[in-house]
VEXPA-959167 format. One record per atom (N, C-alpha, C, O): residue in one letter; atom name; x negated, y negated, z. Coordinates in steps of 0.2 Angstrom, whole numbers, plus 2048, in hexadecimal, padded with zeros to 3 digits. Atoms other than C-alpha are relative to their C-alpha. Example, Ala and Ser with C-alpha at 12.3 -4.5 7.8 and 13.67 -1.06 7.14 Angstrom:
# residues 2
a,N,7FC,806,800
a,CA,7C2,816,827
a,C,7FC,7FA,800
a,O,7F7,7FB,803
s,N,804,806,7FF
s,CA,7BC,805,824
s,C,804,7FB,803
s,O,801,7F5,804
# end
This chain:
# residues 85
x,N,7FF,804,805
x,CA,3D3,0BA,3A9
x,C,7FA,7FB,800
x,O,7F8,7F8,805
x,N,806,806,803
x,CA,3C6,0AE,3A1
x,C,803,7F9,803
x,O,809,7F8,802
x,N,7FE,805,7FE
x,CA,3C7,09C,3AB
x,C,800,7FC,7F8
x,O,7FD,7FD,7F3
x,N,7FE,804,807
x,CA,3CF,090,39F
x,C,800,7F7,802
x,O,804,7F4,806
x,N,801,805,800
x,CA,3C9,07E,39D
x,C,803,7F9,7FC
x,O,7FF,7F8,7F7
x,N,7FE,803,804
x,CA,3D3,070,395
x,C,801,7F9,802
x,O,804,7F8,807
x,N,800,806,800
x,CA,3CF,05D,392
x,C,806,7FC,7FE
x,O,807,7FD,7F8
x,N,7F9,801,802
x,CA,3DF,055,391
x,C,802,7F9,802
x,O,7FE,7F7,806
x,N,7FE,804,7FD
x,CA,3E9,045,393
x,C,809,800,801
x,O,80D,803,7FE
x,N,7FA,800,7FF
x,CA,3FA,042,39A
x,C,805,801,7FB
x,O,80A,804,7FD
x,N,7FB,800,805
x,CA,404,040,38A
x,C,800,802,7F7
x,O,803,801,7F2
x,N,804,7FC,805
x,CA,3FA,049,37E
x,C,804,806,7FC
x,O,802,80C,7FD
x,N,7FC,7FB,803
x,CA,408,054,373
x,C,7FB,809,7FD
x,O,7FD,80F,7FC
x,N,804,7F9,802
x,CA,3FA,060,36E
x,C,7FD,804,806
x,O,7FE,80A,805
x,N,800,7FD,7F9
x,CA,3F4,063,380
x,C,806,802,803
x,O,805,807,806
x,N,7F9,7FB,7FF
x,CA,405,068,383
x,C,801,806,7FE
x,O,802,80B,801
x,N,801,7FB,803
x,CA,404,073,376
x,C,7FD,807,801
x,O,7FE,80D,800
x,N,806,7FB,7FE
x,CA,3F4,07B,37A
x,C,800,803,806
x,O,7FC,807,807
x,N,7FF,7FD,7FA
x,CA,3FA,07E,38C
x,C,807,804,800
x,O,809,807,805
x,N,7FA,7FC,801
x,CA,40C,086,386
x,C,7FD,807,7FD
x,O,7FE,80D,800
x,N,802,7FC,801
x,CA,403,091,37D
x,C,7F9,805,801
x,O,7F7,80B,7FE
x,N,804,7FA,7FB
x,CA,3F5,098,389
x,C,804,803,806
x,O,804,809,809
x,N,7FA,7FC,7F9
x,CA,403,099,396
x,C,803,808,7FD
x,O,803,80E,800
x,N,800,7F9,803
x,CA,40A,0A5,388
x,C,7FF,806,800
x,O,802,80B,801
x,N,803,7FA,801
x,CA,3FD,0AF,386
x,C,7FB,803,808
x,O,7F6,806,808
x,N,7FF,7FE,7F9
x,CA,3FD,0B1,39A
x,C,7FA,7FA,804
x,O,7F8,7FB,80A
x,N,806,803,7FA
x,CA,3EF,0A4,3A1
x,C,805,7FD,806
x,O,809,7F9,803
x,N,7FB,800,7FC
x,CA,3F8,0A1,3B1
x,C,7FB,7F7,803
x,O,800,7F3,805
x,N,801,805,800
x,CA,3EB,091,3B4
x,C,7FA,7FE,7FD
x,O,7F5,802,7FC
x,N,804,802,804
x,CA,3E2,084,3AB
x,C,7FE,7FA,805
x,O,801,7F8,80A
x,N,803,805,7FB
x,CA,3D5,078,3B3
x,C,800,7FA,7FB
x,O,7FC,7F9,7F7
x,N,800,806,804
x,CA,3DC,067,3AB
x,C,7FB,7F9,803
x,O,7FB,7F6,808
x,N,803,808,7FE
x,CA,3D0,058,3AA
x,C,803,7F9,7FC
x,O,801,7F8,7F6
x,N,7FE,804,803
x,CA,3D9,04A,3A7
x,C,7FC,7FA,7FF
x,O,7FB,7F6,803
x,N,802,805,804
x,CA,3D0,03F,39C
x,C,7FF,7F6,802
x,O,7FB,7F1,803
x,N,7FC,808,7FF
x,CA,3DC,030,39D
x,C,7FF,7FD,805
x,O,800,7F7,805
x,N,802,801,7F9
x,CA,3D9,02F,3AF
x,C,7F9,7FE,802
x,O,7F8,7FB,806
x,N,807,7FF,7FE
x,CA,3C6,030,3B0
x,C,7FB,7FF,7FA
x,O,7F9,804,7F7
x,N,804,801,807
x,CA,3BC,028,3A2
x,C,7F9,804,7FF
x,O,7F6,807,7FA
x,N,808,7FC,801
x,CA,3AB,02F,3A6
x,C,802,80B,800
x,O,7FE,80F,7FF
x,N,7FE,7F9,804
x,CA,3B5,041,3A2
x,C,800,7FF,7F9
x,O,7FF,804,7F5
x,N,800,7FF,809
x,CA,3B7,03B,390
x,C,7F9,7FF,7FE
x,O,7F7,801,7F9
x,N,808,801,804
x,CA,3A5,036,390
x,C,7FD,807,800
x,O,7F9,809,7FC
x,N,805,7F9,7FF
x,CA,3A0,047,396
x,C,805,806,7FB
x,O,803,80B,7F9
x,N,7FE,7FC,804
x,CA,3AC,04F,38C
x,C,7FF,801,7F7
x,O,800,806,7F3
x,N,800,800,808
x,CA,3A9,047,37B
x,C,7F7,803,801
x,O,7F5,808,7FD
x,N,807,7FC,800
x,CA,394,04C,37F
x,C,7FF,806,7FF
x,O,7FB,808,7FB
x,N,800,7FA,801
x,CA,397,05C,383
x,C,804,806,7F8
x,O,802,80B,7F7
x,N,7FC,7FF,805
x,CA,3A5,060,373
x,C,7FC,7FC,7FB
x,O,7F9,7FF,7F6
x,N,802,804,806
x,CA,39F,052,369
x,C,806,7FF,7FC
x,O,805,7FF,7F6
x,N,7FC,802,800
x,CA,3AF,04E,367
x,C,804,7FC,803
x,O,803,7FC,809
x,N,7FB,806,7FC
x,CA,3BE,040,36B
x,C,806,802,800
x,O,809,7FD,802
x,N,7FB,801,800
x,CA,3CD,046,369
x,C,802,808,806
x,O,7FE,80D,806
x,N,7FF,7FA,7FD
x,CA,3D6,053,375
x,C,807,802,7FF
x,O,80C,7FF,7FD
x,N,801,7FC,7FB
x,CA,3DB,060,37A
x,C,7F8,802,800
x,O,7F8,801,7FA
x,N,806,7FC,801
x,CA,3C9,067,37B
x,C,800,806,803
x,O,801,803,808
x,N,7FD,7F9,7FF
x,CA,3CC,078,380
x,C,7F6,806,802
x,O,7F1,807,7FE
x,N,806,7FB,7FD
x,CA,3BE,083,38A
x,C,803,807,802
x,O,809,806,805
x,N,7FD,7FD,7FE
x,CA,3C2,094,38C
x,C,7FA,806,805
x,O,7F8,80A,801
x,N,808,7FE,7FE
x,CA,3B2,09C,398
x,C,7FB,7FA,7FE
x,O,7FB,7F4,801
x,N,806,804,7FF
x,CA,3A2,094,393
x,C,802,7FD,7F5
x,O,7FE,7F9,7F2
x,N,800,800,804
x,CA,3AA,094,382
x,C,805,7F9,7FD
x,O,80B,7F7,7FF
x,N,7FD,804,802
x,CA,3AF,084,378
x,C,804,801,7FD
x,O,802,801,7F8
x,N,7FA,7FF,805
x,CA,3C0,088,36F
x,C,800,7FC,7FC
x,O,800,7FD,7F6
x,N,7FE,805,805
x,CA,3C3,077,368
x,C,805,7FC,802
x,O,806,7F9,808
x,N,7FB,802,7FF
x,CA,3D2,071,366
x,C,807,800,802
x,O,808,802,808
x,N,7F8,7FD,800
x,CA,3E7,074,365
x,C,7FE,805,7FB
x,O,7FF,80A,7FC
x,N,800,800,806
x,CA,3E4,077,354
x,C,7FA,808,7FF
x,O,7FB,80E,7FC
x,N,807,7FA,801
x,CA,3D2,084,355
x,C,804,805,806
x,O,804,80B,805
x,N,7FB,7FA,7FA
x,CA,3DE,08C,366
x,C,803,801,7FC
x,O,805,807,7FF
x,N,7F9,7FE,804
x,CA,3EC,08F,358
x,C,7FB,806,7FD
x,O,7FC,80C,7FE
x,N,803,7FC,806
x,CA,3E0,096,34C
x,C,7FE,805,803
x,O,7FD,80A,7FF
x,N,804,7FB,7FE
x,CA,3D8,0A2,356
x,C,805,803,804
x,O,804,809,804
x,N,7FB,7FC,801
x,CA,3E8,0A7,35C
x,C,803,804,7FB
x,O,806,809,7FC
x,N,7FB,7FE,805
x,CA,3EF,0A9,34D
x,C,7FA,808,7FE
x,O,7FD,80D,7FD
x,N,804,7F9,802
x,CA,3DE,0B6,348
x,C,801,805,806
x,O,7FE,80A,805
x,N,7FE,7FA,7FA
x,CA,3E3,0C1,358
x,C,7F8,7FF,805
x,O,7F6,804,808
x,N,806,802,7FE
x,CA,3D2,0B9,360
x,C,802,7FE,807
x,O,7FE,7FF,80C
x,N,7FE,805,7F9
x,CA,3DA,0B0,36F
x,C,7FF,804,804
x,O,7FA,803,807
x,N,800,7FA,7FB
x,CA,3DE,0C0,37B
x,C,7F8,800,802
x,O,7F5,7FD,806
x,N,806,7FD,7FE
x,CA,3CE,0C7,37B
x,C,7FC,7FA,804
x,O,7FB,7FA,80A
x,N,803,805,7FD
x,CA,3C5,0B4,37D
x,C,801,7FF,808
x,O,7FD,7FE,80C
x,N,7FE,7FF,7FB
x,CA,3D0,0B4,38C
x,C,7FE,805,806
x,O,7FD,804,80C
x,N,803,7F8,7F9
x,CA,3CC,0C7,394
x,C,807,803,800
x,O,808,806,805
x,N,7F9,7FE,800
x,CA,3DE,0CC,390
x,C,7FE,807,7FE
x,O,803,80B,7FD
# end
């Protein structure tokens, strides 16, 4: 399975989401970086994304996105495969 990378903070209802829903579709572990603990992770997190808000979702070398871009690419039947399922 594809290493799965997810920028998160502790009380993040979307981060929850986004990790209920890879567990789902079998990833057994996510390499969480919490945010909210380490601010020089949001500096590198928003440079590399170009984004601020999280989940930010890595799934390989591949940026996914969000909860919301993991949903949708679920929903097109894209996830698995991104995965190695």
């Amino acid at each position: 399975m594809t290493p799965v990378k997810m920028y998160t903070t502790q009380v993040c209802p979307y981060c929850i989401q986004a990790k209920a829903l890879l567990k789902q579709r079998g990833v057994l572990q996510i390499e969480e970086i919490r945010i909210d603990q380490d601010p020089a992770q949001r500096n590198h997190m928003m440079s590399v994304t170009g984004r601020r808000t999280v989940p930010q979702i890595f799934i390989g070398d591949t940026h996914v996105g969000g909860c919301d871009d993991l949903m949708a690419l679920d929903s097109r039947g894209e996830l698995q495969a991104l995965l190695g399922n």
